[in-house]
N, CA, C and O atoms as a printed pandas DataFrame, in Angstrom:
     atom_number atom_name residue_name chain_id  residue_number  x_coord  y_coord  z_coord
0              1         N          UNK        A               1  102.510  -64.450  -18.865
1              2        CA          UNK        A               1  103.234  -65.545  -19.455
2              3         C          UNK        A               1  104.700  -65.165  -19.682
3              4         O          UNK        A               1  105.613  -65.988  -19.736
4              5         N          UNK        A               2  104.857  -63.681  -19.823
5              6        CA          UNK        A               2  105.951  -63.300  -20.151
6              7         C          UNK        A               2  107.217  -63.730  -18.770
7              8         O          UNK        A               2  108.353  -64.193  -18.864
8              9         N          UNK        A               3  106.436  -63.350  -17.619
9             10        CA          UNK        A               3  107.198  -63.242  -16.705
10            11         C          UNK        A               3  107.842  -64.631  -16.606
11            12         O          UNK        A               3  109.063  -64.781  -16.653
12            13         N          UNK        A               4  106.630  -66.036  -16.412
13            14        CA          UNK        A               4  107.064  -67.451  -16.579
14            15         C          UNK        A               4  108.170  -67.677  -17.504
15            16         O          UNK        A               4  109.000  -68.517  -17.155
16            17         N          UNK        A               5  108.343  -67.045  -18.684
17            18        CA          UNK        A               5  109.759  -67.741  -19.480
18            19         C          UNK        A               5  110.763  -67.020  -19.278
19            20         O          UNK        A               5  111.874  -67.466  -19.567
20            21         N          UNK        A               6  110.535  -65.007  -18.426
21            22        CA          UNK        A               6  112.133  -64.997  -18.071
22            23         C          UNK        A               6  112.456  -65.377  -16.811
23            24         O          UNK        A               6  113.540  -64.938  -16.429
24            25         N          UNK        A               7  111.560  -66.392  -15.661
25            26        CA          UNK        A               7  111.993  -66.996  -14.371
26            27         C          UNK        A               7  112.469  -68.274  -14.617
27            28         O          UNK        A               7  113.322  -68.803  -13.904
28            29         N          UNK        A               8  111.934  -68.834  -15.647
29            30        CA          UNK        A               8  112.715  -70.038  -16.696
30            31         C          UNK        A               8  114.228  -69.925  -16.813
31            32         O          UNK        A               8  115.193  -70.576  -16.412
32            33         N          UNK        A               9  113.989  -68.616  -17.667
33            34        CA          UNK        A               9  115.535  -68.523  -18.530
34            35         C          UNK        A               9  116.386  -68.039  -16.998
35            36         O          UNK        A               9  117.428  -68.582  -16.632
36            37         N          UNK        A              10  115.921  -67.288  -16.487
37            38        CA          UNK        A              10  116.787  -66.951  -15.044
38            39         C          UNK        A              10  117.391  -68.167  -14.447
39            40         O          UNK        A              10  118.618  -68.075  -14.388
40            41         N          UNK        A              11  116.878  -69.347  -13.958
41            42        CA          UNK        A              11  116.656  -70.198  -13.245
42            43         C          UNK        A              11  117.611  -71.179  -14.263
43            44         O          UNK        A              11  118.308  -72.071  -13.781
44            45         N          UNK        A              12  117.577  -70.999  -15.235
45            46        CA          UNK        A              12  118.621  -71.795  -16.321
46            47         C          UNK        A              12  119.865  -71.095  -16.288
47            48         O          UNK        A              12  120.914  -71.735  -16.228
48            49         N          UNK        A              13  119.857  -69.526  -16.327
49            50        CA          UNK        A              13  120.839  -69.091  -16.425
50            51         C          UNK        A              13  121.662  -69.153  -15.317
51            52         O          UNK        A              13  122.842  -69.088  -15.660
52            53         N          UNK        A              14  121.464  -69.280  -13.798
53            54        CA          UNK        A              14  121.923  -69.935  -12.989
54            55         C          UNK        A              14  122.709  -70.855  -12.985
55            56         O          UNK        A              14  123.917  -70.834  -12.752
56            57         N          UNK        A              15  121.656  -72.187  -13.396
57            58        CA          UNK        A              15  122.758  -73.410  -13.347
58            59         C          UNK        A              15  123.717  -73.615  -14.700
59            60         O          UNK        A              15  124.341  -74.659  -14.890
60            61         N          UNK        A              16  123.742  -72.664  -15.465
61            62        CA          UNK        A              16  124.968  -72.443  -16.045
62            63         C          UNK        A              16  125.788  -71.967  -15.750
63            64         O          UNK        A              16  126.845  -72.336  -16.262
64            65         N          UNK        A              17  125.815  -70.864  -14.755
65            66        CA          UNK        A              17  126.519  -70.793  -14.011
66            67         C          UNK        A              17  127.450  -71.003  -12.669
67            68         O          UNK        A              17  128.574  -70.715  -12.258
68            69         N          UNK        A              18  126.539  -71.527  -12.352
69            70        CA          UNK        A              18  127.311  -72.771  -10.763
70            71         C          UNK        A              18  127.931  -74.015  -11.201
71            72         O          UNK        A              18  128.194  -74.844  -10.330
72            73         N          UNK        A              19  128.211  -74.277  -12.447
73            74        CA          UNK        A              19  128.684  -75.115  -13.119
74            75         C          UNK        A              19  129.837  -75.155  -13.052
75            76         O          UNK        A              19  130.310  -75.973  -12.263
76            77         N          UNK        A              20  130.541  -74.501  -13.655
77            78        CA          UNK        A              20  131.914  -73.774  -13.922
78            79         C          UNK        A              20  132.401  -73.312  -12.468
79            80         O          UNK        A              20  133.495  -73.642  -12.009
80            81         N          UNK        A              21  131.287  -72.356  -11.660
81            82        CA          UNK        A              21  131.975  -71.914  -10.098
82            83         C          UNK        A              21  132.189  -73.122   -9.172
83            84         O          UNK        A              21  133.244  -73.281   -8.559
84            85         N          UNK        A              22  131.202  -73.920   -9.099
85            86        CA          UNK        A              22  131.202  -75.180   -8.147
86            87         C          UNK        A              22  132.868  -76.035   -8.767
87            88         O          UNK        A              22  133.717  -76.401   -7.954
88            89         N          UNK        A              23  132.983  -76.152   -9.762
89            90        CA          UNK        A              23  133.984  -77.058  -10.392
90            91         C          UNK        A              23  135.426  -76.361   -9.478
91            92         O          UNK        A              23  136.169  -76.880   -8.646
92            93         N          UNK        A              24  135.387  -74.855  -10.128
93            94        CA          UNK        A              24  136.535  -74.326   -9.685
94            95         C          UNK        A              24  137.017  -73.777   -8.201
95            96         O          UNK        A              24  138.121  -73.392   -7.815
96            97         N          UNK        A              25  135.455  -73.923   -7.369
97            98        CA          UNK        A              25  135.478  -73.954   -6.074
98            99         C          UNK        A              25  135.855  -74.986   -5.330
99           100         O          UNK        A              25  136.343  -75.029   -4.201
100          101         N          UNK        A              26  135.558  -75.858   -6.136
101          102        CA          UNK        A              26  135.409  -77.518   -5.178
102          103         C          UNK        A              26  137.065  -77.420   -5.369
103          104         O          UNK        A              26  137.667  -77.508   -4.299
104          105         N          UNK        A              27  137.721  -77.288   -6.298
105          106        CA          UNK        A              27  139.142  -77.331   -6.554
106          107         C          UNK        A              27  140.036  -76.696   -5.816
107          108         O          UNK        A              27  141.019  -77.223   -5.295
108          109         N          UNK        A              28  139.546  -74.908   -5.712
109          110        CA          UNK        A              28  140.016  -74.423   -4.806
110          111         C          UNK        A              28  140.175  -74.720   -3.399
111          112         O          UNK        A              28  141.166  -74.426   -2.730
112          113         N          UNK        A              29  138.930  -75.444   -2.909
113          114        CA          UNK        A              29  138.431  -75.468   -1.453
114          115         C          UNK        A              29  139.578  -77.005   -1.455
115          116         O          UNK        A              29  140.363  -76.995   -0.507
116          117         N          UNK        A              30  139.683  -78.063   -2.276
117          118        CA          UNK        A              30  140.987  -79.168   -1.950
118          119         C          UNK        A              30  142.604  -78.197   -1.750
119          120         O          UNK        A              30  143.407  -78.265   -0.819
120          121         N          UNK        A              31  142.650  -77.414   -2.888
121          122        CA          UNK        A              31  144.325  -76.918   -2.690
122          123         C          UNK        A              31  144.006  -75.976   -1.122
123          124         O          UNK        A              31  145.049  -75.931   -0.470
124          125         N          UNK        A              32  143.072  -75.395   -0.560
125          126        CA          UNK        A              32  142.877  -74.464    0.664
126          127         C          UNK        A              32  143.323  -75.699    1.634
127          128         O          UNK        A              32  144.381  -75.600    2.255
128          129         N          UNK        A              33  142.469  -76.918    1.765
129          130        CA          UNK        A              33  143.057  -77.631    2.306
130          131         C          UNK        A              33  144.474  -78.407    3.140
131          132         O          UNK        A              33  144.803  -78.762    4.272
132          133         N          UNK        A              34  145.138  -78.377    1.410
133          134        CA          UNK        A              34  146.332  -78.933    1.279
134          135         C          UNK        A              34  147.161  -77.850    1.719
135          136         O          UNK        A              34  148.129  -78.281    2.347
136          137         N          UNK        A              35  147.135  -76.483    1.611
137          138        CA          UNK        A              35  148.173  -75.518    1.725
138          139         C          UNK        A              35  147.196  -74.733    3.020
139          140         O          UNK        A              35  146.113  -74.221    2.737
140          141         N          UNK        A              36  147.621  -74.726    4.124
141          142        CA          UNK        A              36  146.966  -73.977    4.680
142          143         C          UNK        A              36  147.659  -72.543    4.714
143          144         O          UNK        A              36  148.834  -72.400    4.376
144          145         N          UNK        A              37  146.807  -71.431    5.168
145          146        CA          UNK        A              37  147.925  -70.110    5.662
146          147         C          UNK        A              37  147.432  -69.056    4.160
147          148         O          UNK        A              37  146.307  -69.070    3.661
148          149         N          UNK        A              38  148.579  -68.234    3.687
149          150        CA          UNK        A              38  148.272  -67.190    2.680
150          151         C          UNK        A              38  148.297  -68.021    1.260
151          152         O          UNK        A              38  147.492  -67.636    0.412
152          153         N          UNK        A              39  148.951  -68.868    1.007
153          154        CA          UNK        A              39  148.726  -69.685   -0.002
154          155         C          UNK        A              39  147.545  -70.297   -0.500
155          156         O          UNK        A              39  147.175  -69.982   -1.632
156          157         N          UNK        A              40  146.777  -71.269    0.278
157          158        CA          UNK        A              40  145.720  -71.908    0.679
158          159         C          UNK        A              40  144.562  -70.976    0.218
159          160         O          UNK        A              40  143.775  -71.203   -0.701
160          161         N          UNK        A              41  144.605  -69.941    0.987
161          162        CA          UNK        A              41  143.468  -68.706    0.720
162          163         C          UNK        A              41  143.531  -67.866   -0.431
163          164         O          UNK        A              41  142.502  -67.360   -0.880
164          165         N          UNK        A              42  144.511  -67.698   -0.884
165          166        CA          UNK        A              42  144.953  -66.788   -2.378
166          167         C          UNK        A              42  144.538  -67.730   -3.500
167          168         O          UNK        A              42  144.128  -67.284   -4.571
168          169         N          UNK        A              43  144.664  -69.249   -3.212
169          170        CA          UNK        A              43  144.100  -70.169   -4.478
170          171         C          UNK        A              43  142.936  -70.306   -4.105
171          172         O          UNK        A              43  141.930  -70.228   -4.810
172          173         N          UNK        A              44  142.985  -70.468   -3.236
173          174        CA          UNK        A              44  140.791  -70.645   -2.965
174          175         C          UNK        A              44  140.480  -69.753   -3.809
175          176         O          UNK        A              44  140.043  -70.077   -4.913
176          177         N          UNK        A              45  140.667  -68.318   -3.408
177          178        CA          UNK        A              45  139.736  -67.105   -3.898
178          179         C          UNK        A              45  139.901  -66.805   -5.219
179          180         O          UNK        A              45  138.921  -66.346   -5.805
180          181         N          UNK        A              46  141.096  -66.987   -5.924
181          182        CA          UNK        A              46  141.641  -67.044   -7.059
182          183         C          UNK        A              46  141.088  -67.977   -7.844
183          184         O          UNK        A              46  140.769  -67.616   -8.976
184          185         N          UNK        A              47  140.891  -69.111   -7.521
185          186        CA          UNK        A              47  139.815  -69.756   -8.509
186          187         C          UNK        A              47  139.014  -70.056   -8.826
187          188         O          UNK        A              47  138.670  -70.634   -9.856
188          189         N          UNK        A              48  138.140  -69.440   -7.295
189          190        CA          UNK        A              48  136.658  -69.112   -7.114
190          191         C          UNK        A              48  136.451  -67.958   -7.897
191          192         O          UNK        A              48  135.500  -68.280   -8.610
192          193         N          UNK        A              49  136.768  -66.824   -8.186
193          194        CA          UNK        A              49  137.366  -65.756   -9.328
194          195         C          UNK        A              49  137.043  -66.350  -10.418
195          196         O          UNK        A              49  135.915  -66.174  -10.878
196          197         N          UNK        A              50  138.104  -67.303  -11.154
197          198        CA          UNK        A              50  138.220  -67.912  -12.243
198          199         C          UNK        A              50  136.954  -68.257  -12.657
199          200         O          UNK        A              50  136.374  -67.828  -13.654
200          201         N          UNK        A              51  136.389  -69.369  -11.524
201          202        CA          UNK        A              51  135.206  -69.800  -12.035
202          203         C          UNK        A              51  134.239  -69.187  -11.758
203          204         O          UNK        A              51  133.287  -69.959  -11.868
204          205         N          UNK        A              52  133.819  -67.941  -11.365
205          206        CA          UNK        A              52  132.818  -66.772  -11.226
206          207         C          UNK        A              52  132.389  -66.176  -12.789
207          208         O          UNK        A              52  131.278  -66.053  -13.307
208          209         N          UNK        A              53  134.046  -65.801  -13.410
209          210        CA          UNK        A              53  134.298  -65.191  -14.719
210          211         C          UNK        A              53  133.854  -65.835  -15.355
211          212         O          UNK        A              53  132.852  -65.410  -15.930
212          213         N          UNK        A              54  134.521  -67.898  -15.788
213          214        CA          UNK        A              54  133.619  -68.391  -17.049
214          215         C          UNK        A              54  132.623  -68.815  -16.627
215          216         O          UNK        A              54  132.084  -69.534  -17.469
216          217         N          UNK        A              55  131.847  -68.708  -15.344
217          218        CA          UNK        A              55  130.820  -69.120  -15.142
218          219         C          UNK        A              55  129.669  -67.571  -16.202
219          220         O          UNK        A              55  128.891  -67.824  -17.122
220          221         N          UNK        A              56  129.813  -66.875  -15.930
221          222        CA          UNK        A              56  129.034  -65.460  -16.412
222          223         C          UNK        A              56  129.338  -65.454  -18.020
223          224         O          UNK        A              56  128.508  -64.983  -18.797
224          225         N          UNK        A              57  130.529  -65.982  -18.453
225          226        CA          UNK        A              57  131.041  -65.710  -19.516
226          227         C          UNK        A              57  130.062  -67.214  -20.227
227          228         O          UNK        A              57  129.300  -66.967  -21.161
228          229         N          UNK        A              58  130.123  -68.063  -19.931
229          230        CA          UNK        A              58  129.490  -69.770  -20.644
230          231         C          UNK        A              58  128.369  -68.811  -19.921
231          232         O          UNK        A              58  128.844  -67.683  -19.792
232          233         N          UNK        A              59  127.526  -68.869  -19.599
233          234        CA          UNK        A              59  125.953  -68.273  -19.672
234          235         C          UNK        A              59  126.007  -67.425  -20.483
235          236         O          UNK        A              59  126.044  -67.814  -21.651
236          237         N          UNK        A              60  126.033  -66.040  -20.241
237          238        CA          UNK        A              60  125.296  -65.301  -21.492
238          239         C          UNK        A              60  126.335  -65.865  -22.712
239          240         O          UNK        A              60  125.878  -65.248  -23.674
240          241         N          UNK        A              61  126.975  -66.325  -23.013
241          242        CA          UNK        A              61  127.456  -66.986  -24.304
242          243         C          UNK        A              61  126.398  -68.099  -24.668
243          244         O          UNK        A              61  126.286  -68.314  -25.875
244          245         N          UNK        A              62  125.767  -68.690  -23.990
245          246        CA          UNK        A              62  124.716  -69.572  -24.139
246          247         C          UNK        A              62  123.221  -68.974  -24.791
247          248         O          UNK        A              62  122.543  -69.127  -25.807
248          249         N          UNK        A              63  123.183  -68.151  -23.440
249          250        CA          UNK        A              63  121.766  -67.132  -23.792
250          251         C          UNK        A              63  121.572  -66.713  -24.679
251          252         O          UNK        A              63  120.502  -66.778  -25.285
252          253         N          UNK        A              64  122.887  -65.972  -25.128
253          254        CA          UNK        A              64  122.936  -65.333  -26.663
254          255         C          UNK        A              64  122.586  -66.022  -28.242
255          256         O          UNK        A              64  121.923  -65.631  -29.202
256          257         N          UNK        A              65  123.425  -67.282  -27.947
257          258        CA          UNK        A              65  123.553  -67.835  -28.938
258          259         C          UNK        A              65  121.754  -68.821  -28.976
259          260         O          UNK        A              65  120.718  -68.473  -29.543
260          261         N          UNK        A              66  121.933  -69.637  -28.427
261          262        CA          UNK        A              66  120.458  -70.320  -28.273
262          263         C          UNK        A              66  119.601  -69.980  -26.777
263          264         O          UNK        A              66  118.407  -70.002  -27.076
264          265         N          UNK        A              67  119.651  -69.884  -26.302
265          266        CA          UNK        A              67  118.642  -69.710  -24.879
266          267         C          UNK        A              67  119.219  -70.858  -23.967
267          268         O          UNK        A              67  119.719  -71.918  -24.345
268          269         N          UNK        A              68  119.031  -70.394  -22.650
269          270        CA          UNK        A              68  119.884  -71.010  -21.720
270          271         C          UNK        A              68  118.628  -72.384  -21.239
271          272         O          UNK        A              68  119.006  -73.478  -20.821
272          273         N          UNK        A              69  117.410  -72.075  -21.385
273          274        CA          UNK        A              69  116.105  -73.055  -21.262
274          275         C          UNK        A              69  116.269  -74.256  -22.225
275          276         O          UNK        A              69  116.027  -75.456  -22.099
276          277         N          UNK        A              70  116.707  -73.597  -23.109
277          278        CA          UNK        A              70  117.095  -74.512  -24.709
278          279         C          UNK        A              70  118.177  -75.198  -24.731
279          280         O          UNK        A              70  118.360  -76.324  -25.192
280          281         N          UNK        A              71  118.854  -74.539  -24.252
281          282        CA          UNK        A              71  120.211  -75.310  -23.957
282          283         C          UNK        A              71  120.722  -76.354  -22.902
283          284         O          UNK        A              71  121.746  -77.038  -22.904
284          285         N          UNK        A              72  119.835  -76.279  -22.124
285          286        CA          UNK        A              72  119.702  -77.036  -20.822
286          287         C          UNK        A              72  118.610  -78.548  -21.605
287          288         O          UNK        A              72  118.854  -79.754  -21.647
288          289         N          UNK        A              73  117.739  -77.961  -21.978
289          290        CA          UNK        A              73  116.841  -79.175  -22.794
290          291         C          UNK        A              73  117.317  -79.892  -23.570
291          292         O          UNK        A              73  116.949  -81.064  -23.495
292          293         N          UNK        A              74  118.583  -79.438  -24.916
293          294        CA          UNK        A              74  118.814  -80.122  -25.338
294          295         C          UNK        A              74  119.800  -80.806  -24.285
295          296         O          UNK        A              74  119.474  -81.984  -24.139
296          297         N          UNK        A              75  120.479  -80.587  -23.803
297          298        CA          UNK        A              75  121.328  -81.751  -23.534
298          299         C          UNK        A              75  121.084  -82.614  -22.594
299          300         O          UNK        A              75  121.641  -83.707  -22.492
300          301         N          UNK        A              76  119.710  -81.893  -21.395
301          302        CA          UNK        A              76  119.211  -82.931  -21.273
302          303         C          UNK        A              76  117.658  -84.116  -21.794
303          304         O          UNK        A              76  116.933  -84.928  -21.220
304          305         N          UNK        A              77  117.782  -83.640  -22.960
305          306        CA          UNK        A              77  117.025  -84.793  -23.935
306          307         C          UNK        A              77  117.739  -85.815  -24.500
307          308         O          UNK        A              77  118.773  -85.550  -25.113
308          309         N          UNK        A              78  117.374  -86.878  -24.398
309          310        CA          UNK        A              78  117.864  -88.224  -24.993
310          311         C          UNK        A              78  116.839  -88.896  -25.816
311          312         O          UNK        A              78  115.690  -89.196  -25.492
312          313         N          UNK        A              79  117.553  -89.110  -27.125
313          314        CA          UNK        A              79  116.846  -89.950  -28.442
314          315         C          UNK        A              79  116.249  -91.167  -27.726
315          316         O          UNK        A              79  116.966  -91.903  -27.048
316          317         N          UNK        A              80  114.941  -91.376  -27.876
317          318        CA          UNK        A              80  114.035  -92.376  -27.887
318          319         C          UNK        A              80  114.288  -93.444  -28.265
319          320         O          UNK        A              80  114.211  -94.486  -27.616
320          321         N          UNK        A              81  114.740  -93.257  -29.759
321          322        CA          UNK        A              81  115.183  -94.530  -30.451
322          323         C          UNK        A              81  116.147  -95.361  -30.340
323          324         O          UNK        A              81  115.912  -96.569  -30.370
324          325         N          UNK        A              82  117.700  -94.764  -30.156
325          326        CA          UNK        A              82  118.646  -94.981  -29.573
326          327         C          UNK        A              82  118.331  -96.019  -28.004
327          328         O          UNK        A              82  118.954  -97.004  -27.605
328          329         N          UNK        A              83  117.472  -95.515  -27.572
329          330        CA          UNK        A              83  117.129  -96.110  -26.313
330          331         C          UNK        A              83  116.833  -97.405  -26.435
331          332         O          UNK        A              83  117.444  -98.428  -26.129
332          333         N          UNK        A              84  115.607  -97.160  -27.023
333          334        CA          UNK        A              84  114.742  -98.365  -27.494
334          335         C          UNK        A              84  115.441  -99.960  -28.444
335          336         O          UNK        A              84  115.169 -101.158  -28.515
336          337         N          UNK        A              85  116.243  -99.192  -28.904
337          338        CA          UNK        A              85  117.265  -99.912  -29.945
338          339         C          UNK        A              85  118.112 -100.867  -28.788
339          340         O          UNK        A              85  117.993 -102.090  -28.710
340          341         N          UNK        A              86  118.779 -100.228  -28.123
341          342        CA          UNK        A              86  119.967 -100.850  -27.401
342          343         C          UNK        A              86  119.507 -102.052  -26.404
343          344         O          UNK        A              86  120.347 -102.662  -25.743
């Protein structure tokens, strides 16, 4: 059972992290675009970098504090009532 909740928390701790990299990749990969040549490639990689760092940094800051399984649940749980209400 043990193994099931750290392939959980792994598997969470992941998409806390491609979060932050995808954002700052997708960004990079438009300015690579726009600037082609040594420019283009120095911001790609440079902010694929960036978002590598707070990608690792927002996970175990997560893990630590509440669990990355937990943290993923709450936010994706939505009040019932609220629902029901509207």
């Amino acid at each position: 059972m043990r193994f099931l909740e750290n392939l959980i928390e792994f598997f969470s701790w992941c998409w806390i992290f491609l979060c932050p990299t995808a954002i700052f990749g997708f960004i990079g990969f438009v300015i690579y675009h726009n600037y082609k040549g040594n420019v283009g490639i120095v911001s790609f990689m440079g902010l694929l970098v960036i978002g590598i760092v707070s990608g690792i940094y927002f996970a175990e800051r997560i893990r630590r504090s509440v669990g990355c399984a937990m943290f993923l649940t709450r936010v994706s749980w939505s009040d019932s009532k609220k629902d029901q209400n509207s």
